[in-house]
C-alpha positions as CSV (number, residue, x, y, z in Angstrom):
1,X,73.1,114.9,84.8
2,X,71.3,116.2,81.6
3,X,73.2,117.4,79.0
4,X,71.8,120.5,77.1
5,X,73.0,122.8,74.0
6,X,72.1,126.1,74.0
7,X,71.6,128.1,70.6
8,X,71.0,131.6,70.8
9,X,73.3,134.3,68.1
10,X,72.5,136.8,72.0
11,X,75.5,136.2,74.1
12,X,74.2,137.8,77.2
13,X,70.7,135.3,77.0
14,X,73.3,132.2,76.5
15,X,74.9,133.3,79.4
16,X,71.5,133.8,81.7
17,X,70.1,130.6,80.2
18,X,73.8,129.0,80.8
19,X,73.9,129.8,84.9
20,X,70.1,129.2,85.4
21,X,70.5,126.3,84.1
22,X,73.8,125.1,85.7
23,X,72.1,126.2,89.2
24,X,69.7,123.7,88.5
25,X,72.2,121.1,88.3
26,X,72.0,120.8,84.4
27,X,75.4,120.4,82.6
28,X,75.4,123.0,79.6
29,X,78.0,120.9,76.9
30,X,77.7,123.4,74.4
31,X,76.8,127.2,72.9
32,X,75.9,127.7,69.6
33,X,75.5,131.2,67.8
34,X,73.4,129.7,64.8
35,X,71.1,126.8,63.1
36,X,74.0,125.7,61.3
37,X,76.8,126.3,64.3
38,X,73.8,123.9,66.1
39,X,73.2,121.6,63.6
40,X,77.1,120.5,63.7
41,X,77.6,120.9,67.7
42,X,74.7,118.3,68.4
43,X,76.4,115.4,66.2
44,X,80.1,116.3,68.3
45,X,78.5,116.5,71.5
46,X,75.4,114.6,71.5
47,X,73.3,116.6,74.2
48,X,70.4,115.5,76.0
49,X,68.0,118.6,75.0
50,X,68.5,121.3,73.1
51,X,67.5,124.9,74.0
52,X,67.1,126.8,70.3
53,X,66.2,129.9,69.4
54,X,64.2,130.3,66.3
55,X,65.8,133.9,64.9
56,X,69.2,133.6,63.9
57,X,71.5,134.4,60.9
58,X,72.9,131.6,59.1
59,X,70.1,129.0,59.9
60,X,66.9,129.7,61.5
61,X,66.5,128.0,64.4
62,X,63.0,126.4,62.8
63,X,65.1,124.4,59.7
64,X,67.5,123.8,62.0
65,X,65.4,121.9,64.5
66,X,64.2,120.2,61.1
67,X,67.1,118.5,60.3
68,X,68.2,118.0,63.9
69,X,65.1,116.4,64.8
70,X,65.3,114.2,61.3
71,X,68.7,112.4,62.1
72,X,68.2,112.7,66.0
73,X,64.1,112.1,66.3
74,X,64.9,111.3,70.0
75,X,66.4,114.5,71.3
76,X,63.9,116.5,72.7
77,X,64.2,120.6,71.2
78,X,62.7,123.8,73.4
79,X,61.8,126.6,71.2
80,X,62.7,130.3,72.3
81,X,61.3,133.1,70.6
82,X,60.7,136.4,70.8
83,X,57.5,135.8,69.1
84,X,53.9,133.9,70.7
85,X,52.4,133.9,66.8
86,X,50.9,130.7,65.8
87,X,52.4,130.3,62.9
88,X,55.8,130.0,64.6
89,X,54.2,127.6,67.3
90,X,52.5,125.4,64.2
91,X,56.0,125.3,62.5
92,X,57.9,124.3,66.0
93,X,55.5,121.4,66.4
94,X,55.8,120.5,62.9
95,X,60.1,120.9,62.8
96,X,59.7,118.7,66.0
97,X,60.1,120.7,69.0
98,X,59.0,118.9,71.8
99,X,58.2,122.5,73.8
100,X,57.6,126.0,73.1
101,X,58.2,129.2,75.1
102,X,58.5,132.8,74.8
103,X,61.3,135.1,75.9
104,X,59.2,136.6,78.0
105,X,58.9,133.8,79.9
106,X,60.2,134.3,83.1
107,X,64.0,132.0,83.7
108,X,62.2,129.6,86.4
109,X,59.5,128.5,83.7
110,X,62.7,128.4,81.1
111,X,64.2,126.1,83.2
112,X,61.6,124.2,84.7
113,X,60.6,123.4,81.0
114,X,63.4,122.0,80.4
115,X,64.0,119.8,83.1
116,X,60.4,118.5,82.6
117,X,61.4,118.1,79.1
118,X,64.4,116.4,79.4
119,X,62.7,113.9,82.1
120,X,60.5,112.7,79.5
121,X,56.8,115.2,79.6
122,X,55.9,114.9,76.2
123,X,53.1,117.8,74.8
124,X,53.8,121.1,75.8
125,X,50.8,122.9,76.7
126,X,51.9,125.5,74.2
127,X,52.1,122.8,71.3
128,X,48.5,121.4,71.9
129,X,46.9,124.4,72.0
130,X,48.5,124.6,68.7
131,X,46.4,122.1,67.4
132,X,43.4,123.3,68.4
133,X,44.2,126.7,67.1
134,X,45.4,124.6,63.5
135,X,41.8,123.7,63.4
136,X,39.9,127.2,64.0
137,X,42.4,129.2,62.4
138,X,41.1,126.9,59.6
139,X,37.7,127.5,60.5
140,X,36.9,123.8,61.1
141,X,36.1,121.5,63.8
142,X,37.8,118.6,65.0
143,X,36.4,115.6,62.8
144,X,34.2,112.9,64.2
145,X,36.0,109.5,65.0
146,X,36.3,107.2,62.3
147,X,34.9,103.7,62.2
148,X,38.0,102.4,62.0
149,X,40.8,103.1,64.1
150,X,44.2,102.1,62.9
151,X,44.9,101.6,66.8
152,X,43.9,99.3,69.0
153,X,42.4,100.5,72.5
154,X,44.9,100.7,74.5
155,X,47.4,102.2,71.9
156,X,44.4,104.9,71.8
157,X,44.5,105.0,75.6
158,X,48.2,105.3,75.6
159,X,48.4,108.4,72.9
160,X,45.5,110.3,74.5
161,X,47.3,110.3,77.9
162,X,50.6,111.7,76.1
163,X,48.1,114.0,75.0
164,X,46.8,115.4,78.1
165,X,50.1,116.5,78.9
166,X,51.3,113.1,81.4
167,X,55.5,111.5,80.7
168,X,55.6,107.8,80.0
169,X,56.2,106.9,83.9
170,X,52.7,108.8,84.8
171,X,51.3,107.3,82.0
172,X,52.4,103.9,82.9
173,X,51.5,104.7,86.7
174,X,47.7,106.0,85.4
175,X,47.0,102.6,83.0
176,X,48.9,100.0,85.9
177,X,51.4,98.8,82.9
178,X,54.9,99.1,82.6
179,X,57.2,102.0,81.4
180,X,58.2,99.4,78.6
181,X,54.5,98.8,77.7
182,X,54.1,102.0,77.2
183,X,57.4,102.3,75.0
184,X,56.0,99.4,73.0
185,X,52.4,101.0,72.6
186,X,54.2,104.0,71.3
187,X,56.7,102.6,68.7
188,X,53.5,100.8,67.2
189,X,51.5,104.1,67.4
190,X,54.4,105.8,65.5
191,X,54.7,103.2,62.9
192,X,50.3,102.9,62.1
193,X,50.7,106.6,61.9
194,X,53.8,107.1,60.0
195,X,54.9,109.6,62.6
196,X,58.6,110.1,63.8
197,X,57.8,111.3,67.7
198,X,54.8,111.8,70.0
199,X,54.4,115.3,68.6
200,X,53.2,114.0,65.3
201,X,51.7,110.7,66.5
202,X,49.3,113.3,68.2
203,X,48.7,115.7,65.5
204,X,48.0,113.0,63.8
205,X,45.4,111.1,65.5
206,X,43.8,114.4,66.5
207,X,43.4,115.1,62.8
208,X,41.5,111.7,61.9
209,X,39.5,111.9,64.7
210,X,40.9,109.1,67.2
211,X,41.7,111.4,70.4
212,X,41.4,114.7,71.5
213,X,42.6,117.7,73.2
214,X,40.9,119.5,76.0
């Protein structure tokens, strides 16, 4: 049964979010009312996901998916927001949020993100059109590939499908290798690109060039 924190300083959304999701069959371990009350709660309970709000007092819920996401790089972290501005979607993806939804959103797609989530779907659609948006907000294009990849082809193969939205099992399925290959491909992808998750490996290898983002 997945774990999940919730961290929202609105009692009454804590409590919507906490029987939604306990009607899916997700154990809620823990309610935060700040980034700092969160910060502390996922080292004493050690969740599977956390659900975070980015607009609270204490701690906003962006530094505190920061330093979550720096000592727990592993647990996967579901913006809420009252907000569908791209700066706040460029600064989830970069604090490591592994998905990014509005409170607008209606409580099936809350949920549904974060069982998806927690099973292992890796870039949000939210968080890739981020990057393209990084690019034109910019007013440039995505850059040629290289000459040189620091990846070999099937690491390249393996990062583009995380790209395209698919978990490790359906990416494993797609290239007819194993869940483990696909675990390996990443931790070497992570370590050529100096990047702690799949959320950076990606934003990184879109940057220089080596995949892209429909």
């Amino acid at each position: 049964m997945t774990r999940v924190l919730l961290a929202d300083d609105h009692q009454l959304l804590r409590q919507a979010l906490r029987r939604a999701l306990e009607d899916a069959g997700v154990m809620v371990v823990g309610e935060a009312a700040d980034g700092d009350e969160a910060t502390r709660l996922v080292d004493e309970l050690r969740p599977d996901l956390v659900v975070m709000d980015v607009t609270m007092p204490v701690l906003d819920g962006i530094e505190a998916t920061r330093r979550i996401h720096r000592s727990n790089p592993a647990l996967p972290i579901v913006m809420l927001t009252m907000h569908g501005e791209f700066e706040l979607r460029e600064q989830a993806a970069r604090a490591g949020a592994a998905a990014f939804l509005t409170k607008d959103s209606a409580m099936h797609e809350v949920v549904s993100t974060v069982l998806e989530t927690a099973a292992g779907s890796t870039l949000s659609p939210n968080l890739a059109s981020t990057i393209l948006a990084d690019f034109s907000n910019l007013g440039t294009t995505l850059p040629p590939r290289p000459n040189e990849s620091p990846l070999t082809k099937r690491e390249e193969e393996v990062l583009q499908e995380i790209a395209d939205g698919y978990s490790t099992t359906e990416v494993a399925a797609r290239l007819f290798i194993s869940v483990k290959t696909v675990k390996n491909h990443l931790a070497s992808v992570y370590e050529k690109l100096d990047a702690r998750d799949r959320t950076q490996a990606v934003l990184s290898a879109v940057r220089i060039g080596i995949i892209r983002i429909a």
